[in-house]
N, C-alpha and C positions, 0 to 999 in steps of 0.2 A: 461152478455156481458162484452166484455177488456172495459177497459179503453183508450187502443191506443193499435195503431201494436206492436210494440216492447214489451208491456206487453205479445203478441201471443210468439213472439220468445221467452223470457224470460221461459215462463210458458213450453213449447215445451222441450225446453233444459232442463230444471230441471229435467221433469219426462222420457225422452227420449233420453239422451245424447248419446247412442251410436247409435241409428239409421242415417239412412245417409236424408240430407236432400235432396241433389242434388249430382248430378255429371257434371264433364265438363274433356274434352278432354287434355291432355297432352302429346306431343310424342309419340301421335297414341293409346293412352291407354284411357279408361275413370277413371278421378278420382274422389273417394266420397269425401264429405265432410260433415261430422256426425255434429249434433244439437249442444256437447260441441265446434265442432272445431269453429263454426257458430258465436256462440254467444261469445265466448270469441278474435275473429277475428274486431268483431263489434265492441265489449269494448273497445280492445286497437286501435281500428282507431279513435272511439269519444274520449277516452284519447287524442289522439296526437293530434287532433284536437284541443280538449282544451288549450292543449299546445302552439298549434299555433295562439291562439290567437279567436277561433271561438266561437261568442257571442247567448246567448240564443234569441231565434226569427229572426236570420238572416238566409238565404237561400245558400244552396250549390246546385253547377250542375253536371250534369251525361251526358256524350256528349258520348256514349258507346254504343256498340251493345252488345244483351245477353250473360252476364257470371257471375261468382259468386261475382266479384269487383261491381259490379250494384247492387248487393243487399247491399253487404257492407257497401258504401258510405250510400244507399239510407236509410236502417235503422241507421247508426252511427249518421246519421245526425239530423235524430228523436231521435232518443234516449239523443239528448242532446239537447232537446227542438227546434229544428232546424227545418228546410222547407225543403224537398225534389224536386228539380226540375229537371225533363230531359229533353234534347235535342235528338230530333230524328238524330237516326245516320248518314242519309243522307243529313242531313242540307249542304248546303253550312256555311265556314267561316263566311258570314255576316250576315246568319240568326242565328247561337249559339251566333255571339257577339251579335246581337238584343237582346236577352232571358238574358245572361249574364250581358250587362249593366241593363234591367229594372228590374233584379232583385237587381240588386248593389251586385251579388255574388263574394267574394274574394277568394272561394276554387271548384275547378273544378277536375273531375276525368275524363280527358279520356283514350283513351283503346288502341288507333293505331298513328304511327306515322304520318299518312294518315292523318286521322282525324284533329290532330295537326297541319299539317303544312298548314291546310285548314285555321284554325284558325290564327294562327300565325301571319298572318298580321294585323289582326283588336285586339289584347292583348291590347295594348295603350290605345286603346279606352275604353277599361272596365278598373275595379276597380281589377282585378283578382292581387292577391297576392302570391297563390300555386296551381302548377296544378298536380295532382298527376298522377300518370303514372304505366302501368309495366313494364317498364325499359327507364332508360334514355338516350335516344336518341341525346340529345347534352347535354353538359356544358350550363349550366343558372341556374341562382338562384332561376326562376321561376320555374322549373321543381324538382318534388322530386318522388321519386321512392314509389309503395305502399308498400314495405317490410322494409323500412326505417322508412316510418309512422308509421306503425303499429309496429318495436322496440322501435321508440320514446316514444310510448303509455306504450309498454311493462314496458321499463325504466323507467316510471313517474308513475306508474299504482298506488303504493301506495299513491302517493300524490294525485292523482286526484278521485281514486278509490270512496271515497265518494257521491264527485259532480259529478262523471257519474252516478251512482244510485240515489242521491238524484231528479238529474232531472228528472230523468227516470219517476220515483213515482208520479211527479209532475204532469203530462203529464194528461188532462183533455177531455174527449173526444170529446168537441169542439172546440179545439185548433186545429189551421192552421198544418197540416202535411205534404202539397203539393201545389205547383201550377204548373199546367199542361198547358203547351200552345197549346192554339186551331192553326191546321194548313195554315189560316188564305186566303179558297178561295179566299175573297172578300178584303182584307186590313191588316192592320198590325194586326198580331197574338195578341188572348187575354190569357190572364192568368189566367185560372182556375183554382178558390182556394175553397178547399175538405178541412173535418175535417177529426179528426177519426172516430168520431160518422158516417160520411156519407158512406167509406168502410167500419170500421166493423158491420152496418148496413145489407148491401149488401150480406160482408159476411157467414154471420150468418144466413139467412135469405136462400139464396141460398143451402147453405147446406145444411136445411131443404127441400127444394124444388125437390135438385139431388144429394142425398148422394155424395161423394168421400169417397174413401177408403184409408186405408194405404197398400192394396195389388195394388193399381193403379198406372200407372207413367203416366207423364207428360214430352211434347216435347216445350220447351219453343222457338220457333224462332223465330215470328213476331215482331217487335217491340217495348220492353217493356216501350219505351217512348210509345207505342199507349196502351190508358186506357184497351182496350179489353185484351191485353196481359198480362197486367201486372196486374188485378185483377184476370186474368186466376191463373197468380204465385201464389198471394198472398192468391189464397181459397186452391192454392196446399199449400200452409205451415202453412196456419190456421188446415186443416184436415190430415197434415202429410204425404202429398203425392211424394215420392220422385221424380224428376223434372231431366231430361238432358237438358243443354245446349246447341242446335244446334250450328256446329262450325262454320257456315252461312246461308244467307237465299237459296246461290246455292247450297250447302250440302246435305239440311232438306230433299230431297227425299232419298239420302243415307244413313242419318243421324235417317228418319223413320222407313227405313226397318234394321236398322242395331240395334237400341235399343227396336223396337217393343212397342210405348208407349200404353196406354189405351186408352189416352184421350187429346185430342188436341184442338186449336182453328184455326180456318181458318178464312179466305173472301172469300165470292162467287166464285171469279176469278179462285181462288185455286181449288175448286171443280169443277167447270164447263167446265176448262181445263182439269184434268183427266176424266169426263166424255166423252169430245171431244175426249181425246187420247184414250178413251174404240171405240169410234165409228169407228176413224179412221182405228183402228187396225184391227177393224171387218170386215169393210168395203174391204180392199184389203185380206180378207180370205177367203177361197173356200165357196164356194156357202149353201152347206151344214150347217158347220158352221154359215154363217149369221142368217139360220132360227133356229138353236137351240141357240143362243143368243139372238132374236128376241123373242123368245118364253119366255127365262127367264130372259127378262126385264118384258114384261107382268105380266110373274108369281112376279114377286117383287113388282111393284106398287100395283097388285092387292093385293100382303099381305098386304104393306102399307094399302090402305083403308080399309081391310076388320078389322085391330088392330083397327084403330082411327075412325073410322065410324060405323063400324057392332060390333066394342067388339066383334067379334069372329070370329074364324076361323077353314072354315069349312075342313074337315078331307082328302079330295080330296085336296085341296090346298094344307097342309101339306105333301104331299105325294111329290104333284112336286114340291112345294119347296126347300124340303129336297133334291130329285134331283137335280134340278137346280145350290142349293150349293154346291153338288159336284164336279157337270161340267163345274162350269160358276163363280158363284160368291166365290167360295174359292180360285180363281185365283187372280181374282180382289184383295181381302181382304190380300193375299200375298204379295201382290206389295205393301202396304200399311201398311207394318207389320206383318199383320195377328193377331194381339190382340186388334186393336179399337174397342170399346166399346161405345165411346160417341164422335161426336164433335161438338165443339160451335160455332158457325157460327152468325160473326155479320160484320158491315162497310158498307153495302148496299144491295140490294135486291137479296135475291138465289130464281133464277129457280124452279119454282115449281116440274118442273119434273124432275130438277135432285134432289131437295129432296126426292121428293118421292122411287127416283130410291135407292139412298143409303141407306133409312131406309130400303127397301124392300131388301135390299142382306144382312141387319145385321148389319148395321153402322148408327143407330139413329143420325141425325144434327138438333140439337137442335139450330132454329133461334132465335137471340139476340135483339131487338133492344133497340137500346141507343145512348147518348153521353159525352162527357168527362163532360160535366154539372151537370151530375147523375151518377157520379162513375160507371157509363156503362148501366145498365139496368133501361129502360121503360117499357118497356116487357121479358117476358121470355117465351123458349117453355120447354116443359114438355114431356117425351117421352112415355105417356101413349095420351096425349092429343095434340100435336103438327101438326099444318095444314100449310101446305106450301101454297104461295100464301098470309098467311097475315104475321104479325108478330106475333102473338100467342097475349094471354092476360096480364093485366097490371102488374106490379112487386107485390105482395104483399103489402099493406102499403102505395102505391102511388093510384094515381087519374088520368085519362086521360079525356079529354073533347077535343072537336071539337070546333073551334070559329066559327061564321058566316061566314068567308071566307074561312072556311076550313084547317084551320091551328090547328096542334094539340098541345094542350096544356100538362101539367104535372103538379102535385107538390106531394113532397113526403119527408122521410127521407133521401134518400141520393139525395138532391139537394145539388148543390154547394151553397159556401156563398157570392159569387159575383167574379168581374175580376178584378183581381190585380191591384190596381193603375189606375181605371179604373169606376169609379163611373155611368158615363153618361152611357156606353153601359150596366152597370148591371142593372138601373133602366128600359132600353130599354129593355132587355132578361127577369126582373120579371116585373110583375106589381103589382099593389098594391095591390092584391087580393094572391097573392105569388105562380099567374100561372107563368111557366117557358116556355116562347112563344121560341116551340124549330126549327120554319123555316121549317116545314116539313107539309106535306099536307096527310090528309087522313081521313079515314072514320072507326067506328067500328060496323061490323056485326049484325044480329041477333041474332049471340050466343056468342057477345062481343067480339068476337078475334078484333083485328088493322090490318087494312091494308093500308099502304102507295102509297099513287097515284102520291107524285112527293115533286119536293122544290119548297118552294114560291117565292124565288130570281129568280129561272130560268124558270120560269114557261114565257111559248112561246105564245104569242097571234098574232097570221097570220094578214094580211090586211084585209080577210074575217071575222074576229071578235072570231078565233075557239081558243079557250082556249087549248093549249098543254104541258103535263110534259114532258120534254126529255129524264129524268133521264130511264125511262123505255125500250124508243124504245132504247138508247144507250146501254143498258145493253144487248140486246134482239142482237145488231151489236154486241158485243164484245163475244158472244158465240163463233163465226170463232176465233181458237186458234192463227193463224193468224195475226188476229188483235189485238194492245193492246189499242188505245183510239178511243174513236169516241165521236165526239162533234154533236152532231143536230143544225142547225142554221135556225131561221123563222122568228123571230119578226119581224113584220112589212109589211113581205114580203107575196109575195102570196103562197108560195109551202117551204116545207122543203128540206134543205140540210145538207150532213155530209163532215165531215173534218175526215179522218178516220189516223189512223198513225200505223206500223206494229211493231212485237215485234222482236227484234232479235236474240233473241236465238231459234225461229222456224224458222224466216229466215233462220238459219246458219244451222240447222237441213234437209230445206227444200234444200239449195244448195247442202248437203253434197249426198242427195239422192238423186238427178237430176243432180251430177255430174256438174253445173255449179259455175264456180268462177271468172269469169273475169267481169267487167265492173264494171260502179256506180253504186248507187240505184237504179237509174230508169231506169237501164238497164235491172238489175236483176229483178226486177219488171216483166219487160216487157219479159223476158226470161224464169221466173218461171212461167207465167200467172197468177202474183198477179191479175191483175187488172179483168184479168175475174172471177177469183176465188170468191171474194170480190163483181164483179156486181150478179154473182148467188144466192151469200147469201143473197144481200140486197134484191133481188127480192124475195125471201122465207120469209125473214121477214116483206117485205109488206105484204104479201099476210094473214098475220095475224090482221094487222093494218084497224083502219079505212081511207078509200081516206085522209081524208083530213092529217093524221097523216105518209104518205108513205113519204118514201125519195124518191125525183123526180132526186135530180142528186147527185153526190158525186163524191170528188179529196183526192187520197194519197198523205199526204205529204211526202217529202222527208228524212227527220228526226223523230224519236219519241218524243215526249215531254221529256221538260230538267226540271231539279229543279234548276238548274246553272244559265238556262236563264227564269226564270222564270215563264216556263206555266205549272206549276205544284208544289201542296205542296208538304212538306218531307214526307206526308203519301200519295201520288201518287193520288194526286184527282185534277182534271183540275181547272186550275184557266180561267172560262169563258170568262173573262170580256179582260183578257189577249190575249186570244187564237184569239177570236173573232175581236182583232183590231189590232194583232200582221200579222195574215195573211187576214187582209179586203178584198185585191185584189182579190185573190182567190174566196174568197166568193162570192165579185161582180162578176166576170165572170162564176160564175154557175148562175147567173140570168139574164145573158143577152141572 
C-alpha cells in the first residue's frame, strides 16, 4: 500500500506520463490533461504556495464545483504536508466563511465569480490571505489568478524544488490529509478528520472487490465536496481511469450521452427519476407498446433474480432477454450513453425495484452504504451478490453490530480520527470500545446483508405509542417526479402528515406541455392539478403502509426548500427541526 495520495499521483505519472488522466470542457471542446501535465501542475501550485507563505499542517479550502483546479489545490495542498478541505458548492457565503474561519484557512480556491461574491462579505471575518481564482474578477490584493500561482511556482521551482519532495516523502499514512464537514441536519457542521491510511485503505481494498479498468471512463458531477464523489475520483486515478468533468450538474444528462462514460455514481433520486421518466413515457404510448414494455420489465427483474438468487439462468429467459434488449432496454441504455457498465449508488435508500429493474436491462447499481466518518463505505454491493432492499454486506476489514436500540454500530480501518476542534462530540460519535454509533437504525439478515429501517434522531413516536421511521415512507412520497421533498410530521400527534414541496424544473416541463403560464404558484398548482396529482399518489402509497404509518392529510408548500433560508443542507437533505417550526401553522391546521 501508498503511503499517502500524492505518492498515487506521483507513482501514476512516472510510469504513465502520457496517458490522459481526465478531461474538462473548453470552448465547446474536451480537453485532456495527461499524468506528466497533472503532476507537474500540482508541483508548481505547492511551490507557490510555499512561496506564499503556506505552513506544513495548516489547512487550505476548495469552495469549487468539479474541474481539474479541485484536484489541483486538493493534492498541492497534501503534497506539502497540508489539509485538504472543501466546501460544497452551494454553500451560502456564511456557511464557507463558518468552514473557513474554524479551519483558520488563509489560502482558498474558488472557481466562479458567483461563488465569490457570495462570500465576499463575510472575508473580514476569516483569516483568508489569498484566494485563488481563474481569472480575476476585480482589482484586490486578495485575489490572484491560478496561472500566476502556478508561474510563481514555476519561477521559484529551483529553490523550493527540494522541500516540495522532501515533504512529499515525509507524508506518513496516518497524517491528517482532510477535514471534510458533515452537512450539519441538526447544528453547526462537524469536521471530519480522515488519514491517508483511512482512503487509501478503502481504496485498495475496493479495487479488489470491483476491478476498474484503464479501458473505463468516469463522469465526475456530483459534488466532490460529497465523500461519495470524490472517492468515486480518487479510485478513478488510483486505477488509471480517465475521468470527464461534467460542465454542471444541469449539463450531466447532455454531458452523459455525449462522453458515454462506463461508470458513474448517482443518488436514488437520480435513478428513480429516470425510472419515473421511463413510465411516464410509456404511459402516454399506444396501448400496444405499454404491454411489450410491461413484458420486458418482467423479463428484467426476473433476470435480476434468477443471476443473484438461482445462479443461473435458464435458456428461455435468455432468449426473451436478448429480445427485450432489442426493443426496449437498448433504448433506455442509449439515453444514458449506451456504455454503463456499473453504477454506485449511495446518500440514502434506492427502490428495490428500480434496482432490480436497472440490473435486469444491463446496468448493475451497486448500493453503497456509508458516511463521511468512514471515507464512505459500511457496506458494499458486489454485482455477482447484490440485493436490493438492503444495503448489501459489511466493507471488508470492518465490523457492524446492532446495539439494543437498534442503532447500528461500525468500527473499522477507514474510520475517521475524530471532529475537528471538536473533542466532546467525537467522544459522543466513538465510544470507548471504538464502536462508531453512526445515528442509523437497522437490522442484519439471515444471510448477513444490512438493511436500514430509519434515523434515530427522527424516528416518530404518535400519541398511540407506534414507533415510526419517516425516512422510508418519505422516500416512497418522493417517487412522484413531481415532487422534490416531503417531510412526515407525527410526534406526539395522533395520525401522520406531509409537508410536500414541488421541483421546478418538472414544474416548468409540466407548464410547457399544458400550455399554461400565467398566475403564482398556487395557481398553477391548481391549474396543472398538482394537488390531485399528488392526493393520488399519496393514496397508492398508503395502500402499501401499515394504518397507522398512512398519511392522513398533506399541504403543498408554496416554495421548495432553500439552503439560503435555511431548511436545507448544501448536500440537499431537510434540516427537520427547521422545517417543522419554520411552518408550525400549517402543520397545526392539518390536525384540527
Amino acid at each position: 500500500m501508498y503511503n499517502s495520495l500524492p505518492e498515487v499521483i506521483r507513482s501514476n505519472a512516472e510510469r504513465y506520463p502520457d496517458q490522459v488522466v481526465f478531461f474538462y470542457k473548453k470552448l465547446g471542446k474536451w480537453q485532456p490533461v495527461t499524468w506528466r501535465e497533472f503532476l507537474e501542475t500540482v508541483k508548481y501550485i505547492a511551490a507557490g504556495l510555499l512561496f506564499l507563505g503556506f505552513k506544513e499542517g495548516e489547512i487550505g479550502t476548495i469552495f469549487s464545483y468539479n474541474r481539474p483546479e479541485w484536484f489541483y489545490f486538493d493534492f498541492a495542498f497534501q503534497w506539502i504536508k497540508g489539509i485538504s478541505t472543501p466546501i460544497y458548492m452551494n454553500s451560502t457565503g456564511e456557511q464557507a466563511a463558518y468552514i473557513i474561519r474554524h479551519t483558520e484557512s488563509r489560502f482558498l480556491f474558488v472557481d466562479t465569480r458567483e461563488r465569490w461574491l457570495k462570500l465576499k462579505p463575510f472575508v473580514r471575518e476569516t483569516s483568508l490571505e489569498k484566494v485563488f481564482v481563474p481569472e480575476r474578477w476585480e482589482s484586490s490584493p486578495l485575489l490572484m489568478s491560478v496561472d500566476k500561482l502556478i508561474a510563481r511556482g514555476r519561477t521559484h521551482w529551483k529553490e523550493y524544488r527540494d522541500r516540495v519532495e522532501n515533504l512529499m516523502k515525509s507524508i506518513l499514512p496516518d497524517d491528517l490529509y482532510t477535514v471534510v464537514y458533515t452537512s450539519g441536519t441538526t447544528g453547526t457542521p462537524k469536521g471530519v478528520m480522515l488519514t491517508h491510511y483511512n482512503t487509501l485503505y478503502v481504496l485498495e481494498t475496493s479495487s479488489k472487490l470491483a476491478p476498474l479498468y484503464p479501458e473505463d471512463t468516469g463522469l465526475s458531477y456530483l459534488p466532490l465536496a460529497h465523500v461519495a464523489q470524490r472517492m468515486a475520483d480518487y479510485a478513478a486515478l488510483y486505477n488509471r481511469v480517465p475521468g470527464y468533468f461534467a460542465e454542471s450538474l444541469e449539463k450531466f444528462p447532455d454531458n452523459l450521452r455525449e462522453v458515454k462514460p462506463s461508470i458513474i455514481v448517482a443518488v436514488p433520486r437520480i435513478l428513480e427519476k429516470i425510472y419515473s421518466r421511463i413510465h411516464m413515457a410509456v404511459d402516454e404510448a399506444p396501448p400496444f407498446a405499454q404491454r411489450v414494455f410491461r413484458w420486458a420489465e418482467r423479463t428484467a427483474v426476473e433476470m435480476y433474480r434468477a443471476k443473484i438468487y438461482k445462479r443461473k439462468v435458464p435458456p428461455g429467459l435468455k432468449i426473451r432477454w436478448n429480445l427485450a434488449n432489442r426493443i426496449v432496454f437498448k433504448k433506455i441504455k442509449e439515453n444514458l450513453g449506451g456504455n454503463l457498465r456499473l453504477i454506485l449508488c449511495g446518500g440514502a435508500p434506492l427502490s428495490r425495484h428500480v434496482g432490480e429493474f436497472f440490473y435486469g436491462i444491463g446496468i448493475p447499481v451497486l448500493e453503497i452504504y456509508g458516511l463521511t466518518e468512514v471515507s464512505a463505505p459500511i457496506t458494499y454491493g458486489l454485482e455477482d451478490s447484490v440485493r436490493y432492499g438492503t444495503v448489501n454486506k459489511v466493507f471488508p476489514g470492518g465490523e457492524v453490530k446492532i446495539a439494543e436500540d437498534g442503532e447500528i454500530l461500525y468500527r473499522g480501518p477507514n474510520l475517521f480520527i475524530g471532529y475537528y476542534k471538536n473533542s466532546a462530540a467525537t467522544s459522543e460519535a466513538i465510544d470507548k470500545d471504538g464502536w462508531f454509533h453512526t445515528g442509523d437504525l437497522g437490522m442484519i439478515d439471515e444471510d448477513g446483508y444490512l438493511v436500514i429501517t430509519g434515523r434515530k434522531k427522527d424516528l416518530i413516536v404518535t400519541s398511540g405509542g407506534k414507533n415510526i421511521a419517516p425516512a422510508p415512507i418519505e422516500e416512497e412520497i418522493k417517487k412522484l417526479p413531481i415532487i422534490s421533498q416531503a417531510v412526515v410530521v407525527g410526534n406526539n400527534r395522533k395520525y401522520l402528515v406531509a409537508l410536500i414541496t414541488i421541483d421546478d424544473m418538472e414544474l416548468e416541463e409540466l407548464k410547457q406541455k399544458m400550455g399554461v403560464n400565467e398566475g403564482n404558484r398556487e395557481e398553477l398548482f391548481r391549474k396543472l392539478g398538482i394537488y390531485e396529482m399528488v392526493e393520488r399518489h399519496i393514496k397508492s402509497v398508503n395502500e402499501k403502509l401499515a394504518s397507522y404509518e398512512t398519511i392522513k392529510k398533506f399541504d403543498i408548500l408554496p416554495e421548495d426548500f432553500s439552503i439560503e433560508r435555511g431548511e436545507i443542507t448544501p448536500t440537499l437533505k431537510v434540516k427537520r427541526n427547521v422545517v417543522e417550526e419554520k411552518f408550525r401553522d400549517i402543520i397545526d391546521s392539518l390536525y384540527d
